[in-house]
C-alpha positions in Angstrom: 0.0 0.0 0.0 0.7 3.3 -0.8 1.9 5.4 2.4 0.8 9.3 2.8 2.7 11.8 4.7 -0.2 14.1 5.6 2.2 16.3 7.2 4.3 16.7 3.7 4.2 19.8 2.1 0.9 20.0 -0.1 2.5 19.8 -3.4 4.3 17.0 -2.8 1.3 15.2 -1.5 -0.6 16.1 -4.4 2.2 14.2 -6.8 1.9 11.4 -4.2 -2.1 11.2 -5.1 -1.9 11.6 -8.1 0.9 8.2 -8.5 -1.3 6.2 -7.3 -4.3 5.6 -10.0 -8.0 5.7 -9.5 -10.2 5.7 -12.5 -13.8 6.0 -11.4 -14.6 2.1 -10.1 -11.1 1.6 -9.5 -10.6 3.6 -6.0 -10.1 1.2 -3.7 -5.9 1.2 -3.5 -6.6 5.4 -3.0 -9.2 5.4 -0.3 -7.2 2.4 1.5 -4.0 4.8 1.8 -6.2 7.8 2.5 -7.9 5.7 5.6 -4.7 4.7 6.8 -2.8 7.9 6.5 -5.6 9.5 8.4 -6.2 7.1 10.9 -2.0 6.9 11.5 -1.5 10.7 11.4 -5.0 12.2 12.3 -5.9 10.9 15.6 -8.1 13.8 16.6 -10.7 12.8 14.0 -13.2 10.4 13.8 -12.8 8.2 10.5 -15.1 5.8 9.1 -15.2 4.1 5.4 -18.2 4.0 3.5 -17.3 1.7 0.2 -14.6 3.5 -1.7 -15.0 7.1 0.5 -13.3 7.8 3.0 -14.9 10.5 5.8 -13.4 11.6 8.9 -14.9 14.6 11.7 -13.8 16.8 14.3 -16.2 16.4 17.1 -15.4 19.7 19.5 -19.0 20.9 20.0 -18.2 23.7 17.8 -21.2 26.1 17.3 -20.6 25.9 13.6 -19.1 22.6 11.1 -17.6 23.1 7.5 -17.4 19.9 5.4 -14.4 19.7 3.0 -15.5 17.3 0.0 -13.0 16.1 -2.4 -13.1 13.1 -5.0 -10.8 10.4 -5.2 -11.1 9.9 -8.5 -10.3 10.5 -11.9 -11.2 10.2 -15.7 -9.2 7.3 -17.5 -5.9 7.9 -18.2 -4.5 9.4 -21.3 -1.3 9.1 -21.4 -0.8 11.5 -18.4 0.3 9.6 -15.8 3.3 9.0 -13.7 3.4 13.0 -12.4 6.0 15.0 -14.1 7.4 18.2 -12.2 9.1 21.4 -13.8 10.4 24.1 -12.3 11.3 25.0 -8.6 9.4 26.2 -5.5 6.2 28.0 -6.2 7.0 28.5 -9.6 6.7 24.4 -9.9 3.9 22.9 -11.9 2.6 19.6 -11.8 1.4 17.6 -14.8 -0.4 14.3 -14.6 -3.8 12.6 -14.3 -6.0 14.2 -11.8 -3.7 17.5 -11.0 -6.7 19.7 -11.5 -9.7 17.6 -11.3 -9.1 16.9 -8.1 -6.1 15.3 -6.4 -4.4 18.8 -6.0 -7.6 19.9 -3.7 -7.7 16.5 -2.3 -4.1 17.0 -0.9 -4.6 20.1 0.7 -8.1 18.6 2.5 -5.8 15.6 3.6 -3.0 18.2 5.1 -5.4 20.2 6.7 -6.6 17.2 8.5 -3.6 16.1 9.7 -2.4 19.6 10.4 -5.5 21.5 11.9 -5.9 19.9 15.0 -7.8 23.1 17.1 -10.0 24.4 14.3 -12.4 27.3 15.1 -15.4 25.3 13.4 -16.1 21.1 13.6 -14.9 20.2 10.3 -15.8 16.9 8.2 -14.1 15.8 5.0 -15.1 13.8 2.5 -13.1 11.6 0.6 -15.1 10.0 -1.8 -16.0 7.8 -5.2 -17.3 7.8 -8.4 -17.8 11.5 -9.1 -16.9 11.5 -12.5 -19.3 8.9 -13.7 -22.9 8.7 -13.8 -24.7 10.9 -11.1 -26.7 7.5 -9.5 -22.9 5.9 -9.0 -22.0 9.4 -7.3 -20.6 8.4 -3.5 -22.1 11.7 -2.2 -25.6 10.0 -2.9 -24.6 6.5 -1.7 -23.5 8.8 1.7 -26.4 10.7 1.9 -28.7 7.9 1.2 -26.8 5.3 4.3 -24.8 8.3 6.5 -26.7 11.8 5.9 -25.3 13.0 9.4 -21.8 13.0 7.7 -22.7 15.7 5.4 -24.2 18.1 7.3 -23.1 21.3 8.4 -23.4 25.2 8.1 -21.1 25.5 4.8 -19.4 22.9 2.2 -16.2 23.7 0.0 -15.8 21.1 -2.6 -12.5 21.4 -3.8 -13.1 21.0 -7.4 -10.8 23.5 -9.7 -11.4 27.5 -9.6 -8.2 29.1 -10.5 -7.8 29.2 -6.5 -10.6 31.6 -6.4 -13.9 30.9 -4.5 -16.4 30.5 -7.1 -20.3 30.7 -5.3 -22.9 28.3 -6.5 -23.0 27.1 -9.6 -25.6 26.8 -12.6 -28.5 23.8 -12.7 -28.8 21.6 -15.3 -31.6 20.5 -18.0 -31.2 18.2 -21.0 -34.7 18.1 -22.9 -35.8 16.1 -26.2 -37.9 17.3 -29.0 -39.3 14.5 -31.2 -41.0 15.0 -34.6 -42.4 12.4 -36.4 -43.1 11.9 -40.6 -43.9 9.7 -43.3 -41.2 7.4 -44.8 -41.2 7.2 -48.6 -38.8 6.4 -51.1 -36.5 10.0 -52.2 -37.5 9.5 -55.8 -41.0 10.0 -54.6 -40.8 12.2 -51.5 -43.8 14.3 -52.2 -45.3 11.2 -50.8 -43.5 11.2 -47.0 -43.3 13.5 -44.5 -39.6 14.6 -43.9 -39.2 14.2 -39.9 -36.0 16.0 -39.6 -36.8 19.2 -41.6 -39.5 19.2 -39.2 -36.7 20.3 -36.7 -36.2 23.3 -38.6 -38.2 25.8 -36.5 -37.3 24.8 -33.6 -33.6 24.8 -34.6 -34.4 28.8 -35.6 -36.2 29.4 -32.4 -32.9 28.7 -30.7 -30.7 30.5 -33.4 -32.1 33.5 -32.2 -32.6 33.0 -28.7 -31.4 35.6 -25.9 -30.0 33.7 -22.8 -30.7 35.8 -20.1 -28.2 37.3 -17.6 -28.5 37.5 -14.0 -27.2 39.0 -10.8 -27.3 37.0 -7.8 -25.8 38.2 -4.4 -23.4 40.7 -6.9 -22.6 38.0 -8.9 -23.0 37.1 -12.6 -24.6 34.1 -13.7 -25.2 33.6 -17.7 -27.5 31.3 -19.4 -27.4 29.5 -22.0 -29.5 27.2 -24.3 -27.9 24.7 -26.9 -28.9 22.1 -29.7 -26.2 19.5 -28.4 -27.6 16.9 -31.0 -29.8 15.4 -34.1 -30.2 12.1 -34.4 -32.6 10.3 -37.1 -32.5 8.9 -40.8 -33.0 5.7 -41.9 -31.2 5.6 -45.1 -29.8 7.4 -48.1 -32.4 6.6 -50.1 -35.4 7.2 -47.4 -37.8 10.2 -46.5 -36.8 10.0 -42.6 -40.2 9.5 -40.0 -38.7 10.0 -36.9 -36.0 12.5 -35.8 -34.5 13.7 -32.3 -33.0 17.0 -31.0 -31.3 17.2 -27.6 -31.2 20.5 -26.0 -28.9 21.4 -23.2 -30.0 24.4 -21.2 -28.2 25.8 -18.4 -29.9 28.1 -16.0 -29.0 30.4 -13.5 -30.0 29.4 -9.3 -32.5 31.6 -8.7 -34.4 29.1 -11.2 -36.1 26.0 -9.7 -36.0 22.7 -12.2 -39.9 23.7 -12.2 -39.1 27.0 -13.5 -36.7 25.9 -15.9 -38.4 23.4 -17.4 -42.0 25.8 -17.2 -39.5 28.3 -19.3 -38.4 25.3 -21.8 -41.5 24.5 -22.7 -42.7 28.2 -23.5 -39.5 28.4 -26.1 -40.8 25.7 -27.7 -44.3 25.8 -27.4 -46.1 23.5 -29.9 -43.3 20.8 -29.9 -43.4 17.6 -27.8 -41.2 18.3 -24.9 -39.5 15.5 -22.7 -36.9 16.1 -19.8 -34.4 13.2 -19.8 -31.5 15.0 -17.8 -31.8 17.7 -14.4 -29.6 18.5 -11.7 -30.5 21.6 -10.2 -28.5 24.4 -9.6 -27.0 26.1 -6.1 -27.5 29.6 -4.8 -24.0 31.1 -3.6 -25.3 31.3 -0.1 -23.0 34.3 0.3 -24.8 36.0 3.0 -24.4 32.6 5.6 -22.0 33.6 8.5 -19.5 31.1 7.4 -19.5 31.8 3.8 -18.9 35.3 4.8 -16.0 34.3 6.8 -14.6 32.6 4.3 -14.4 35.1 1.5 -12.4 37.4 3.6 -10.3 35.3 4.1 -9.9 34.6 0.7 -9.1 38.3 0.4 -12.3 38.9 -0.9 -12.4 37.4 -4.2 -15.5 35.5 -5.3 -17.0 34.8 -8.4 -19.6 33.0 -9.9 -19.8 29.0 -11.2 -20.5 28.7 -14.8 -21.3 25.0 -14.9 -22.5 22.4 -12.6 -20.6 20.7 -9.5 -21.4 19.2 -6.3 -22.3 21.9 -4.4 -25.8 21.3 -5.8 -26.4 18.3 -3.5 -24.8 20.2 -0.3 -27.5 23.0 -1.5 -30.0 20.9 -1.7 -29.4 19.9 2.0 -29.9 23.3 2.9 -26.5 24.4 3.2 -24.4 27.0 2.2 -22.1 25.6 -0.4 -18.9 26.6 -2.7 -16.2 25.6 -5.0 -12.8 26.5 -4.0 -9.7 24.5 -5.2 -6.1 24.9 -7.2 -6.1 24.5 -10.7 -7.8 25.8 -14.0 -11.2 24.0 -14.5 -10.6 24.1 -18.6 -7.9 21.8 -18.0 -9.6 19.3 -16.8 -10.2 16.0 -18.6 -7.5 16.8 -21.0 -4.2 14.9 -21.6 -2.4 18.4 -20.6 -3.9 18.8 -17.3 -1.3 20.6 -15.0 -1.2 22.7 -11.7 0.7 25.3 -10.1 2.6 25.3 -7.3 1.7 28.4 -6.4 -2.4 27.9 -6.0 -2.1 24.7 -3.9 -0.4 26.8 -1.9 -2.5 29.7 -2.0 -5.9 27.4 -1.1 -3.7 25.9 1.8 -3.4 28.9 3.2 -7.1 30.3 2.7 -8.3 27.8 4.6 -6.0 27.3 7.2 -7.0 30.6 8.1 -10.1 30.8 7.5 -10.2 27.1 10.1 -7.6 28.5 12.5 -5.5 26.5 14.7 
């Protein structure tokens, strides 16, 4: 196994992470040296396993608890893995497998367990599986569903990637369907069919010249959008089509329920057959909760908004407070040239060491 020097500077325990694979379904070697490290060099927290996630808890009667939530693991690999290292100091960078999405938060979560001992709020973190797979494999929900007092508290940070910036919120989710349906006939005689996918060609207009709207939410700006992400029908080159699909993607600001969204979807394309396949709502920032509060100053007082969808949503959804915060640039992820900086696992590190106190 794998051993962990929690106590390591962060960098270097973020190469350590990321050496040790874990494609989604394939975390067990990770969580097993992330329970041992913790329970060898963390004996002030309470640590439990739950499958492949690992979750450990101050328990100081706090008035106030903060969950740290990091996953373990990682799209496959693509040619990105052992770590490579360049450069010196905070001018190093780390490239590899899970750098940015999310082994560099990970590893400052992991030091600050081992190295806050005193912290001025109960803290949990969550170590856990399968976040980059489908949402019903997600080990948040298998958590919530078997240990739901693990993941409450007055404010979550996931530690996904934000440029080391604390990015409030982020944007829900909808994937809808519009279906149209024809006549087949032969193309030599097509006056006798009904052409299913030129069918599509009003909606496809409707969303040429739609206006996604803008919002400001707790002073910061959340933009819409609405996308044809895909056609599918045809039946052969020679064949007036009788069926034909377009998948729409919209993503809409937080201070929209799924209701609303989907109430606003089917206005846009009123006189179409509508059906949602996809929804996962989205997250307010919560910026006005004491603890949120807390945390962006000591942050310096940089926040800005989440363009896209991320966990938070399900700590949101528990009524809490919730925001990304983590090093590395988010467009980066996935990519065979994923790579950190030094400099911003640093930077988080030091945010929330004192934003936790000692």
């Amino acid at each position: 196994m794998t051993t962990l020097d929690l106590h390591a500077d962060p960098v270097d325990l973020t190469a350590a992470l990321v050496d040790v694979p874990s494609v989604s379904g394939q975390e067990t070697a990770l969580a097993d040296a992330v329970q041992a490290a913790l329970l060898a060099q963390a004996g002030h927290l309470e640590v439990v396993r739950n499958g492949d996630a690992v979750l450990a808890r101050t328990n100081l009667g706090r008035p106030a608890r903060v969950v740290l939530a990091g996953h373990l693991d990682t799209v496959p690999v693509n040619e990105n893995l052992p770590v490579r290292r360049e450069g010196s100091g905070d001018d190093e960078v780390l490239h590899g497998l899970g750098t940015v999405d999310m082994k560099g938060g990970d590893a400052v979560f992991l030091h600050l367990a081992a190295t806050v001992t005193e912290p001025r709020h109960d803290v949990t973190f969550v170590f856990y599986d399968n976040e980059e797979v489908e949402a019903v494999r997600n080990g948040l929900g298998r958590i919530e569903r078997e240990m739901p007092e693990w993941l409450a508290g007055d404010l979550a940070i996931v530690g996904e990637p934000s440029n080391a910036v604390i990015e409030a919120g982020c944007q829900g989710t909808m994937r809808v369907e519009l279906r149209q349906t024809g006549k087949r006939a032969h193309t030599a005689r097509a006056w006798m069919g009904v052409n299913a996918i030129h069918a599509l060609g009003e909606p496809l207009r409707r969303l040429e010249t739609y206006q996604a709207r803008v919002v400001d939410i707790d002073g910061l700006t959340y933009r819409e959008g609405l996308q044809a992400v895909r056609i599918s029908g045809g039946v052969a080159g020679n064949v007036v089509p009788d069926e034909a699909v377009l998948a729409v993607n919209f993503r809409f600001a937080p201070d929209r329920s799924p209701e609303q969204a989907e109430k606003h979807l089917r206005e846009v394309f009123d006189g179409y057959e509508l059906s949602v396949v996809d929804l996962s709502p989205g997250a307010l920032p919560g910026l006005t909760a004491p603890a949120t509060a807390e945390l962006v100053r000591a942050a310096g007082g940089e926040v800005a908004a989440k363009l896209g969808w991320t966990d938070v949503a399900r700590f949101a959804a528990l009524g809490m407070a919730a925001v990304n915060f983590g090093p590395g640039n988010p467009t980066l992820a996935h990519t065979r040239e994923e790579h950190v900086a030094a400099r911003e696992i640093r930077q988080v590190t030091r945010v929330l060491r004192d934003f936790l106190g000692q």
